[in-house]
Steps between C-alpha positions, in 0.01 A plus 500: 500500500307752347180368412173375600633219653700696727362326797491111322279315270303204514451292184300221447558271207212271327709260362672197476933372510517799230462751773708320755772539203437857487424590842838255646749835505287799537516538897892519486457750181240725679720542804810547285336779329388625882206338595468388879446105475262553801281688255506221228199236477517301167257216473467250223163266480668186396355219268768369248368584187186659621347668191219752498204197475653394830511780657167558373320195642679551855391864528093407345529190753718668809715212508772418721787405249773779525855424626543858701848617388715814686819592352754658725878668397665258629401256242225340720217374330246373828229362357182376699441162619127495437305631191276835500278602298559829234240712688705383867835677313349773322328605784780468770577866445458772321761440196693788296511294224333191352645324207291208277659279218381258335703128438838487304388240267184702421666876539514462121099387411343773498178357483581369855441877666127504469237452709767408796701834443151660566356368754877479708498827417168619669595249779793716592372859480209294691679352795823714543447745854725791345316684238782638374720193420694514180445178265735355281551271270837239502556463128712185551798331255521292249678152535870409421587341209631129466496467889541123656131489603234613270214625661168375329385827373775629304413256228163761490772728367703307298735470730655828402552806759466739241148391419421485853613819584326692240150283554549618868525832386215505272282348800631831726393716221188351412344424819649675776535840360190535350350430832617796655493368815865416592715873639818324386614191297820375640721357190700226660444301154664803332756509737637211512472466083709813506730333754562217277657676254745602687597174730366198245209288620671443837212581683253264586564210701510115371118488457520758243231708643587637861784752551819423605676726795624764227173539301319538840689746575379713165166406554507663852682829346226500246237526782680724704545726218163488404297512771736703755626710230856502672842518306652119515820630358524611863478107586830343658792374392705268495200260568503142533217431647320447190816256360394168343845404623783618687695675154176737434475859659278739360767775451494853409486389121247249536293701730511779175321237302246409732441823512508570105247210489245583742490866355430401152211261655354809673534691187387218249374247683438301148776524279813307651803721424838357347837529692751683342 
């Protein structure tokens, strides 16, 4: 591994189940692309549907609400049995990368990224120990279509992904950009649009909303690709750990468009391309 995370990484993600999603396969992709899993720490601060008021009021108010998550390669997710507070994780080492987000059903209100984008923003450069942390920003997906379960918030969008995805684009470009605050955006949303054109809107679990195994699986080449900067074509295959059931492998053809669709999200993270 030639890069500087030759000797490991250490992420920590401000977030919510979105980053569990995206976080759930990255341990096993890092040391498939030749990362020592000794050397990986990848922490999510969990509260479901924690948006960026929330995280907001916990940081201004130090409270003790967080779900400590760890993520290990063999599919592990540990998480804590009591709660800490935001300044407790953020400060429990000095992190190589920090990532905020703000709420699926809100990624798409712009208007939503105010004065809580700010002030979690000047909270984090504030309270992280490694000056030189790289911050990102999880640009998260847009709901499937017609699922079983609705979830409440679609309806703010008509209930149409397409709207969704391009309102949580023009909230990206309108308020994080701008800001020019964030070293990297990491297009999941884009990703997994992209992805879609090529498998159908098979990825998302029941609820609509959370990622099934296979769109996990994207999400976490998105954010190895963007913030490691490796080459997931160099991911393995056959793989079935990522199967939603026992007929699904992620092949060598498969694995092609993953990797088509994550490239096209790093190189236009808002325009979803169409499959051939």
């Amino acid at each position: 591994m030639t890069n500087q995370y030759i000797n490991g990484i250490k992420i920590l993600a401000i977030g919510n189940s979105f980053s569990c999603d995206a976080l759930y396969y990255m341990p096993d992709m890092l040391c498939q692309l030749g990362m020592d899993a000794d050397k990986i720490t990848l922490v999510n601060t969990f509260i479901g549907g924690c948006d960026l008021y929330t995280h907001a009021q916990n940081a201004r108010n130090n409270n003790a609400a967080y779900i400590r998550q760890s993520f290990h390669r063999d599919g592990e997710v540990r998480s804590s049995d009591s709660l800490y507070t935001l300044k407790a994780l953020i400060q429990e080492q000095p992190w190589d990368v920090i990532t905020l987000q703000q709420a699926s059903g809100s990624s798409g209100k712009a208007e939503t990224y105010n004065a809580d984008l700010d002030y979690m923003i000047k909270w984090v450069k504030a309270n992280a120990l490694n000056p030189a942390f790289r911050f990102g920003w999880h640009m998260t997906w847009a709901y499937r279509e017609n699922p079983p379960t609705v979830h409440p918030n679609f309806a703010d969008y008509g209930f149409s992904q397409q709207v969704m995805y391009d309102r949580i684009c023009g909230a990206v470009k309108s308020k994080i950009l701008p800001c020019g605050t964030f070293d990297f955006i990491i297009p999941a949303g884009a990703a997994i649009q992209n992805a879609r054109r090529y498998f159908g809107d098979t990825l998302n679990v029941e609820d609509g909303y959370h990622l099934a195994n296979f769109g996990r699986y994207i999400a976490a080449a998105m954010w190895v690709k963007t913030i490691i900067g490796l080459d997931i074509a160099g991911l393995k295959v056959p793989y079935g750990a990522a199967a939603d059931g026992p007929d699904v492998v992620i092949d060598r053809e498969v694995l092609a468009k993953i990797v088509q669709s994550a490239n096209a999200a790093a190189g236009s993270p808002f325009i979803a391309v169409q499959a051939p």
